[in-house]
Every structure is written in structure tokens, then in C-alpha cells.
N, C-alpha and C positions, 0 to 999 in steps of 0.2 A: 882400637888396639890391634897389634897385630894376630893376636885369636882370633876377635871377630870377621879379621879379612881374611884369615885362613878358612871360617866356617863358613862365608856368606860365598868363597868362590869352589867350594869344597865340591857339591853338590854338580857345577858343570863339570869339572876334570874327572869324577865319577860318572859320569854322561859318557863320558866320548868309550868309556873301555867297552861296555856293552855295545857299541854301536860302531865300535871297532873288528871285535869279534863275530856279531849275528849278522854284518851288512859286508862283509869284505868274502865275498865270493869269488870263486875262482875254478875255470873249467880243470879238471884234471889231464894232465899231460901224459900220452898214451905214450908215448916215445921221446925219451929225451936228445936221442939225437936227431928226430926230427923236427921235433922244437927246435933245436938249436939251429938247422936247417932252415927253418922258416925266419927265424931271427936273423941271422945274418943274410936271407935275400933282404929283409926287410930295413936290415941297416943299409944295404949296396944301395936301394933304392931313396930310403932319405936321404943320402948324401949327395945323389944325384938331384933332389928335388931342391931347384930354384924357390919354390913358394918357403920351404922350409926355410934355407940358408936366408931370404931376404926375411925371413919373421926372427931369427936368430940372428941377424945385425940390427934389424932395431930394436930388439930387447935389449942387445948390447947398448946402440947407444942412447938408446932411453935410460939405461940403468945410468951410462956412464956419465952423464950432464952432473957438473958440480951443484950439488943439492947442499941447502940449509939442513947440516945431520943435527943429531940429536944431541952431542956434546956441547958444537957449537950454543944451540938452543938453550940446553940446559945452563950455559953459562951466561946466557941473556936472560934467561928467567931468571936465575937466582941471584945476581951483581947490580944487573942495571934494574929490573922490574921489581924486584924484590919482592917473587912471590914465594910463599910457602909451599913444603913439600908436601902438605896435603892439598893444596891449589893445583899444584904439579898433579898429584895423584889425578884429582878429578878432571884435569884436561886432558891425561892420557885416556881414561872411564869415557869420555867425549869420545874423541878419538876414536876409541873402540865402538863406538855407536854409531859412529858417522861410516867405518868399517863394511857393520853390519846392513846399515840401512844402502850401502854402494854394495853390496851383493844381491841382496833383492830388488835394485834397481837396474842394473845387469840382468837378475834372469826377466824381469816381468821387458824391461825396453831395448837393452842396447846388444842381444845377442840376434837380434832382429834386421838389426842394420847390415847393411851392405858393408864390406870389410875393406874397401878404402875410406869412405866416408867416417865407419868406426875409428880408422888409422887419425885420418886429420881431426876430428874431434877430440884424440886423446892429446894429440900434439897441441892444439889450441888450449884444452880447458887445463893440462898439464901448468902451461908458460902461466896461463892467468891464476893458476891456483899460486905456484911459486911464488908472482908480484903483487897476491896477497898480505902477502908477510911484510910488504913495507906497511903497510896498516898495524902490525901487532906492536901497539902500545899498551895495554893494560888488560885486565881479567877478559872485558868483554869481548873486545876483542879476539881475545887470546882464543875463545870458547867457540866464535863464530870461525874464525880460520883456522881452528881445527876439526871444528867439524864439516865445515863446507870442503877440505881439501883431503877430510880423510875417503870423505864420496867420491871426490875424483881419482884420488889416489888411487883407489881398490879397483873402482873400475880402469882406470890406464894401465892396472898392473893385469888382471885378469882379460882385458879386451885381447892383447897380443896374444897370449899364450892358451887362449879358445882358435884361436888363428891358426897359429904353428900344431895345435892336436890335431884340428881339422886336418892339416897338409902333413902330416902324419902318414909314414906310408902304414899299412897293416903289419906287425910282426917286430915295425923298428921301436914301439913304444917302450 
């Protein structure tokens, strides 16, 4: 019911406030006009950085490649697959797992790699995750390419943008 999904996700969105509050530190700022001083050398300087601008067009066109959205999806799930919306629920619960498990796979392997080699891996396992989806024909399926693409996903989304921080000048954050 929808109580119990209220009660059983209750407890993490109670998580994040504490840990929003006691972990978000921040130096105090002596002067604010020389903060702001520092901020905008710091923007002069990103905007002149190349490493930045080429991490910020391939975010762009990694984003911008026609993707199987979730509309689409949703209307192959539920016409032609004729799966139920609590089947739907537990492949997105997948999904969210396959997430998780591609963030701790990220810090423990791939923040390690050399950051071209990172690029072409995300571009390879990205295209092979996508040509997955001609496989999803039913439940199992469905369970396996969502979880194997949400590990790649999370990592091709977070690999760039560890990238672009790193080439981050000081002040333009």
C-alpha cells in the first residue's frame, strides 16, 4: 500500500537532513568583496580553461545523443510488455541498486584511471549499454538491462563531471 512505501522510504529522506546540516561545512568569508574578488578571477580563469570547455562539450553531447527516455519506455512496458505497475515499481528499486552499486564501483576502480582512457570507456560501455535494450523482451530481461545499465549509466555520468571539477579553476566552483 501506499503507507507502507511511505514508511519503509521514510527513514532514508530522514537520513539525508542530519547529514545535510552536521556535514556541509563551510569556511567563513572574511570579506565579501574579496570573495567576490576571488570568484570572479576564478571565473576569468575557467572560461579560459580548454580542459574545462572540452569536459563541458562532452557532457553536452553525451547528454545530447537520442536516448530510449522513460516515456517512451513506459509505453513499452505497459502496451506491448504488459507489465504491471508494481513490476514497473521493482525495475525502477533495480535501477536504484544498480545506481548504487555504480557509485561504489567508481570510488573503489575507475576514479583511478587515466582520464582519457575513463573518456573512451564511458563512450564504449555507454553505446553497448543502449544496444542492450534490443534484448528487453520480458521481466528478466527487463531486471538484467536495468541493472547492468544503471552501473554504467551512473558511472558515465559521474566519470565526466569528476573531470571537469578536477579542471576546475580555484574560486570558479
Amino acid at each position: 500500500s501506499l503507507r507502507h512505501a511511505v514508511l519503509v522510504s521514510l527513514p532514508f529522506a530522514l537520513t539525508i537532513i542530519p547529514l545535510t546540516i552536521f556535514s556541509w561545512k563551510e569556511d567563513r568569508v572574511v570579506s565579501v568583496g574579496q570573495a567576490a574578488k576571488k570568484a570572479k578571477e576564478g571565473l576569468r580563469l575557467a572560461a579560459k580553461s580548454k580542459k574545462l570547455w572540452a569536459c563541458a562539450a562532452f557532457l553536452f553531447l553525451f547528454n545530447a545523443m537520442p536516448q530510449l527516455g522513460s516515456p517512451v519506455l513506459y509505453v513499452y512496458e505497459t502496451n506491448v510488455l504488459n507489465f504491471s505497475q508494481v513490476l514497473i515499481g521493482y525495475l525502477d528499486m533495480t535501477a536504484n541498486v544498480g545506481f548504487l552499486i555504480g557509485v561504489a564501483l567508481y570510488g573503489l576502480f575507475c576514479k583511478k584511471l587515466p582520464e582519457k582512457l575513463m573518456l573512451r570507456l564511458i563512450v564504449v560501455s555507454a553505446g553497448l549499454s543502449a544496444i542492450c535494450f534490443i534484448f528487453f523482451r520480458g521481466a528478466l530481461s527487463a531486471f538484467i538491462i536495468f541493472f547492468g545499465s544503471s552501473i554504467i549509466g551512473i558511472i558515465a555520468y559521474m566519470g565526466p563531471l569528476v573531470i571537469a571539477a578536477k579542471a576546475c579553476p580555484e574560486n570558479a566552483e
